[in-house]
C-alpha positions as CSV (number, residue, x, y, z in Angstrom):
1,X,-57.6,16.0,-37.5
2,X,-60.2,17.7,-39.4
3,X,-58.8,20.4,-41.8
4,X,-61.4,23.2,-42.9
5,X,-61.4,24.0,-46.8
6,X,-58.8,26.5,-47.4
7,X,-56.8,26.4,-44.6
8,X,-53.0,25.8,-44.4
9,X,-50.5,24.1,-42.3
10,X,-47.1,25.0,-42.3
11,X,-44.0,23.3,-40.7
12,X,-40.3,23.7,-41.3
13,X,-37.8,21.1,-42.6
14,X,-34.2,20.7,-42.3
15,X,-32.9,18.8,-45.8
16,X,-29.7,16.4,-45.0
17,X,-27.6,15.2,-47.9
18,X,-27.4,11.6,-48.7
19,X,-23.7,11.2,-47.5
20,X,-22.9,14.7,-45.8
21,X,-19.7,15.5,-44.6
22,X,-18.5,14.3,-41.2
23,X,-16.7,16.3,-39.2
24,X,-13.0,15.2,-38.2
25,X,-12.7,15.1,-33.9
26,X,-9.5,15.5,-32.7
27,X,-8.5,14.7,-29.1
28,X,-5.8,16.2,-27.3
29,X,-4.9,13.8,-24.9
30,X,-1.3,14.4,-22.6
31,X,1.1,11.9,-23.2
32,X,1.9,10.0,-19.8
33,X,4.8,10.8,-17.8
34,X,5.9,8.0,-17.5
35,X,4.5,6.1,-20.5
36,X,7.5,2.7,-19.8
37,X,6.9,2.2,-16.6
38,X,3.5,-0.3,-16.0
39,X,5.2,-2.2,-12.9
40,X,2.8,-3.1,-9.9
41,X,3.1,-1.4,-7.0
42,X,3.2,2.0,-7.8
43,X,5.2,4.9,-5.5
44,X,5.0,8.2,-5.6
45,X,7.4,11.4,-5.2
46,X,7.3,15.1,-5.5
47,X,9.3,18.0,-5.3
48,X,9.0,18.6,-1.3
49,X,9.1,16.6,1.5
50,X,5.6,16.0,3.0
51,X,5.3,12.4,3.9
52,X,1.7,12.6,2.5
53,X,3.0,13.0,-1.3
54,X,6.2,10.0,-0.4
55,X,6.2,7.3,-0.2
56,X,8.8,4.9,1.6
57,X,9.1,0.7,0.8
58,X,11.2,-2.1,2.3
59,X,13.1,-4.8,0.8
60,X,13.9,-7.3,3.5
61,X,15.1,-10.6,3.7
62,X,16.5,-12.7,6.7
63,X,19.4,-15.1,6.3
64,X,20.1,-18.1,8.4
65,X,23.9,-19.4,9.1
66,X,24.1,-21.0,5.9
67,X,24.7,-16.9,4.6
68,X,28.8,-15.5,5.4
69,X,27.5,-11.4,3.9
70,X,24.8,-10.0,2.1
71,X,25.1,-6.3,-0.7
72,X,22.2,-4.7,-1.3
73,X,22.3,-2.9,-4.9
74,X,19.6,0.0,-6.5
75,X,18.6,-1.4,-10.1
76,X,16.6,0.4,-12.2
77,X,15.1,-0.6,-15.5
78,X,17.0,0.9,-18.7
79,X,15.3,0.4,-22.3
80,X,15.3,-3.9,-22.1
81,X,17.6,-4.8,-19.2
82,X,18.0,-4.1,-15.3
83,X,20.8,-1.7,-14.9
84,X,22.9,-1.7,-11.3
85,X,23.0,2.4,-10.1
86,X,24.4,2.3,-6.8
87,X,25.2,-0.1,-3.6
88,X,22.5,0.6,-0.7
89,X,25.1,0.6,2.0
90,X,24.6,4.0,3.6
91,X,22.3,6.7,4.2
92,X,22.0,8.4,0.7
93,X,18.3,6.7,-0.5
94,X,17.1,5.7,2.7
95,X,17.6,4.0,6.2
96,X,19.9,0.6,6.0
97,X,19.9,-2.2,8.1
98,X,23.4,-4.1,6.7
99,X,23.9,-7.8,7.4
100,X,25.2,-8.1,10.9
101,X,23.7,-5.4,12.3
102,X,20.4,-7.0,13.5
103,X,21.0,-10.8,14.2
104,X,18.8,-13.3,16.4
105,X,19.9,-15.8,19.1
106,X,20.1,-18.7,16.8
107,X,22.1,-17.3,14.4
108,X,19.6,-15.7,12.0
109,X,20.1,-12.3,10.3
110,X,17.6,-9.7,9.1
111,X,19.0,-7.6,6.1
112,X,16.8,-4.7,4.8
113,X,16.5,-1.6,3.3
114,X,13.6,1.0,3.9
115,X,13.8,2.7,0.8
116,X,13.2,6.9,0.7
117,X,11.7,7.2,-3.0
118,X,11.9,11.0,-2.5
119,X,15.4,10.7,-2.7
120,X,15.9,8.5,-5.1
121,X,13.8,10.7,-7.5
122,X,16.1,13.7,-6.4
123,X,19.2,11.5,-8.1
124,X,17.2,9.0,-10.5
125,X,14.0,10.4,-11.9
126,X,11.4,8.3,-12.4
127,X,11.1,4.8,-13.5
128,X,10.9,1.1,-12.6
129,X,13.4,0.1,-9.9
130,X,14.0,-3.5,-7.4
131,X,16.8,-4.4,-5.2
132,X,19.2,-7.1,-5.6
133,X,21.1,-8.9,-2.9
134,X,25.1,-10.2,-4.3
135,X,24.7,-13.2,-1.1
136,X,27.4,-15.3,-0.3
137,X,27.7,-18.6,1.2
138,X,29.7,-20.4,3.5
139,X,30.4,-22.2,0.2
140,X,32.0,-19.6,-1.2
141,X,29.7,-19.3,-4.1
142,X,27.4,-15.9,-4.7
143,X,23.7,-16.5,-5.6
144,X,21.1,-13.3,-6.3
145,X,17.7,-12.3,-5.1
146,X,15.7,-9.6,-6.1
147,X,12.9,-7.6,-4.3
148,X,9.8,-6.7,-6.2
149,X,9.5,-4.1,-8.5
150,X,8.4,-0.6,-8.0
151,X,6.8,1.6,-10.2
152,X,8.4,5.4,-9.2
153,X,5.8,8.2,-10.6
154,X,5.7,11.9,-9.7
155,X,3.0,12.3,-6.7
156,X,0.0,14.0,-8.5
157,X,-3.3,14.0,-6.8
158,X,-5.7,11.9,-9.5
159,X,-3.1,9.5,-9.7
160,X,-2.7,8.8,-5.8
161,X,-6.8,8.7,-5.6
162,X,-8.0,5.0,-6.0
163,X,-5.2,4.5,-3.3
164,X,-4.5,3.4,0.3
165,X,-0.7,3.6,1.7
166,X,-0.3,1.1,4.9
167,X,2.7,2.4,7.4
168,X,3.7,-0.3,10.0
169,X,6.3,-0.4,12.7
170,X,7.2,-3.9,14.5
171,X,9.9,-4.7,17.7
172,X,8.6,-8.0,18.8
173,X,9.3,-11.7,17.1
174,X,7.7,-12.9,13.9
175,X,7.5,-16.7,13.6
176,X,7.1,-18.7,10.7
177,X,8.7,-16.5,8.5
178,X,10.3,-18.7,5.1
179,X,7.6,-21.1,4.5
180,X,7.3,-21.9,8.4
181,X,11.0,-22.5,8.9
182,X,12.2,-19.8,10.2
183,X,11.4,-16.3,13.3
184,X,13.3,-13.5,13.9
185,X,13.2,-11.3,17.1
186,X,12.9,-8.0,16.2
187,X,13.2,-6.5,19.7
188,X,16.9,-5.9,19.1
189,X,15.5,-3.1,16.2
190,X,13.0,-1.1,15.6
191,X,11.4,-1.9,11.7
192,X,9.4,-0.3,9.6
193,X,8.0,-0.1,6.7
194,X,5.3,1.1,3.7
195,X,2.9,-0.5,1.2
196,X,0.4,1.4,-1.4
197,X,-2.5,-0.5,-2.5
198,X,-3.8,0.7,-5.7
199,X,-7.8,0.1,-6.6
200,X,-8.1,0.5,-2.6
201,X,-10.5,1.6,-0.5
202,X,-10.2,2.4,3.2
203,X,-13.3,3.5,5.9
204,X,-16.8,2.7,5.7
205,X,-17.1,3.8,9.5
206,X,-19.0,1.9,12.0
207,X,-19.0,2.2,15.8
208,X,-19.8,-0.4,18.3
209,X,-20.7,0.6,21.6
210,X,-20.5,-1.4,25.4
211,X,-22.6,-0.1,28.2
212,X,-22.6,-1.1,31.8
213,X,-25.5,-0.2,34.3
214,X,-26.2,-0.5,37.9
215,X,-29.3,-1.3,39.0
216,X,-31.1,0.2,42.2
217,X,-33.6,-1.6,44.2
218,X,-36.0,1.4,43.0
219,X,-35.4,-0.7,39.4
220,X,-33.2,2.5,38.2
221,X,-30.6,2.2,35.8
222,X,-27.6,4.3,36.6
223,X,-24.7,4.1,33.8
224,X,-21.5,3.2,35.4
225,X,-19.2,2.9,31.3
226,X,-20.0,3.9,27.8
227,X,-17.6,3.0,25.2
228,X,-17.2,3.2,21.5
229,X,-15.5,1.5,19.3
230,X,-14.8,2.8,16.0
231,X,-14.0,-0.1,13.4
232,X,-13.2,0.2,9.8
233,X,-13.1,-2.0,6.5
234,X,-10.2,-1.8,4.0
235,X,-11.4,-2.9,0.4
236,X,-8.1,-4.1,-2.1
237,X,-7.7,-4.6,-5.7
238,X,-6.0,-7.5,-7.2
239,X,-2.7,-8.0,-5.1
240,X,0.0,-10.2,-6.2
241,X,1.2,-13.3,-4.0
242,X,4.3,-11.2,-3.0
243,X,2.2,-8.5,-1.7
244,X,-0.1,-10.6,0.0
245,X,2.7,-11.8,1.7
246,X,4.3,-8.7,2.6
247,X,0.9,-7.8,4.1
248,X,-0.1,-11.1,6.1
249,X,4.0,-11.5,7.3
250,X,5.1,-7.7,8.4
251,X,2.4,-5.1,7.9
252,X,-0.7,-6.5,9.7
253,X,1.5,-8.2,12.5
254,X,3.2,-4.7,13.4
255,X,3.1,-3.0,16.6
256,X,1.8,0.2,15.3
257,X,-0.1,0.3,12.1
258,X,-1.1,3.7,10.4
259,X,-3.7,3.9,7.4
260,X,-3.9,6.8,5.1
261,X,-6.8,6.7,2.1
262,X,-6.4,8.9,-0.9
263,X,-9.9,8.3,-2.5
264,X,-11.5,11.7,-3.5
265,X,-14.9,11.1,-2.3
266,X,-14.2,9.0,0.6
267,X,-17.2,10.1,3.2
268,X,-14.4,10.5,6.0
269,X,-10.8,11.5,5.9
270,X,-8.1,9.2,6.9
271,X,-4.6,10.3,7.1
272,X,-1.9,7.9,9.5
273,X,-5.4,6.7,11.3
274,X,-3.7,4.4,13.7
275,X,-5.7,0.7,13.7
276,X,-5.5,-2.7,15.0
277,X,-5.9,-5.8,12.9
278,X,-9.4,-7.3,14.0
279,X,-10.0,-10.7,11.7
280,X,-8.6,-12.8,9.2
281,X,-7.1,-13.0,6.4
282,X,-9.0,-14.5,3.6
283,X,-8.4,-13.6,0.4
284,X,-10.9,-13.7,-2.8
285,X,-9.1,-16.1,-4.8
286,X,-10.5,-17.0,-8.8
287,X,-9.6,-19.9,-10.4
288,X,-6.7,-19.3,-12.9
289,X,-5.7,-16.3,-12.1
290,X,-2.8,-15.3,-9.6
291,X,-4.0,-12.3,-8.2
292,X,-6.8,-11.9,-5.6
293,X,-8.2,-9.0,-3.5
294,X,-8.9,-9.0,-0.2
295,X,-11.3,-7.3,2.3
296,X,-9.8,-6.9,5.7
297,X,-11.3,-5.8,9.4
298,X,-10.0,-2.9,11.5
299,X,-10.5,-1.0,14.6
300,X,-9.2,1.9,16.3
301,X,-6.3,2.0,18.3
302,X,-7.9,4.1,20.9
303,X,-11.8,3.9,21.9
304,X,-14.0,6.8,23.3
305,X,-14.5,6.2,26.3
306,X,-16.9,8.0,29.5
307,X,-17.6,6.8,32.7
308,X,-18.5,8.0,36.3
309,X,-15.8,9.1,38.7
């Protein structure tokens, strides 16, 4: 850049000191609700009763004649230890199914209890709760099984978003229940139950369509049916054995299966969309590691359908 003689440039400086003072950031950062409780699955609750914000589970086993009476018991997790609240023989935290009271034709029973975490939060708060069974055999000796945990949270909108809740309902027989060894009929009862799948993701909308035509001898094409299928895709995070289980043994074999997705920016909304299981199950498995995800088919219980009368 040629300068002229006599003329003068000017720009303005900003002068830092060699160490200068940094300014201390404080973040204020809410303390979790529930800051013990880090149990997979997680539930939800809240302070009405709108299915949307509670949840329901089941703890289920069935017994063969080996088993004289089963007790179901509420524990919740206290400081360091599993502490027993209350027997699950009634109404008071949900619908029972006592031993006895739903038994197959070779001498099988199905004891379960579909649990109504609403209420349970009404009389417990939150926390981390199972069930345990007090089982006795034709021995005379007691032995004790627990469900899985559950991770009771108050329903809250960001928390529930990352999340898809499964509702099933089955009345027909389930073979190869207990490594293989074992059906039950459940014609004799109606059951149900519920499963959240955090890190979920439920949609991605297609639609498959089948046409039929008749053809005239003036080479016209007349539409006789038109229907469309819609099919969706259910994306999981990292399930445990037990809840693939719970998945591959009840949910996906019931009768009627309802899928709600709680993702914020889902492109469509699903609330109880009722689906049909359409593939199979196959899940991502990684070497040394015991959980896997799993990406599973469905379609639409009911297509769109329009044809000619």
């Amino acid at each position: 850049m040629e300068v002229e003689k006599g003329e003068c440039i000017k720009q303005d400086f900003v002068f830092l000191a060699t160490d200068p003072e940094k300014p201390e950031v404080s973040l204020n950062i809410p303390e979790a609700e529930n800051s013990d409780c880090c149990v997979e699955p997680c539930v939800f609750a809240s302070d009405n009763i709108d299915p949307f914000e509670n949840d329901k589970s089941s703890a289920l086993w069935v017994y063969g004649v080996g088993t004289t009476n089963v007790d179901l018991v509420l524990q919740k997790w206290v400081g360091s230890v599993w502490v027993d609240l209350v027997a699950l023989d009634n109404t008071d935290f949900g619908e029972p199914n006592l031993f006895g009271s739903i038994s197959g034709a070779d001498g099988s029973n199905l004891v379960a209890y579909f649990i109504d975490w609403y209420l349970v939060r009404l009389a417990h708060d939150t926390g981390t709760y199972r069930v345990k069974t007090i089982e006795t055999t034709i021995f005379g000796n007691t032995i004790n099984q627990y469900s899985q945990s559950w991770c009771l949270v108050t329903y809250n909108q960001y928390l529930a978003s990352g999340s898809v809740k499964i509702e099933w309902v089955n009345t027909h027989i389930i073979c190869g229940l207990q490594n293989g060894s074992q059906s039950f009929d459940f014609q004799r009862a109606r059951i149900g139950g519920q499963v959240r799948l955090k890190a979920s993701w439920f949609g991605l909308d297609t639609s498959t369509y089948e046409r039929a035509f008749v053809k005239y001898q003036n080479k016209q094409k007349v539409w006789i049916k038109d229907e469309e299928q819609e099919n969706y895709v259910l994306k999981t995070g990292r399930l445990s054995e037990a809840q693939h289980d719970y998945l591959k043994n009840f949910a996906l074999k019931g009768d009627e299966i309802r899928i709600t997705d709680y993702n914020f920016n889902n492109a469509r909304t699903h609330i109880q969309t009722k689906v049909l299981f359409d593939g199979d199950y196959s899940p991502n498995y990684i070497t040394g590691s015991k959980l896997s995800s799993i990406e599973l088919n469905f379609r639409n219980e009911f297509g769109i359908e329009r044809k000619r009368c």
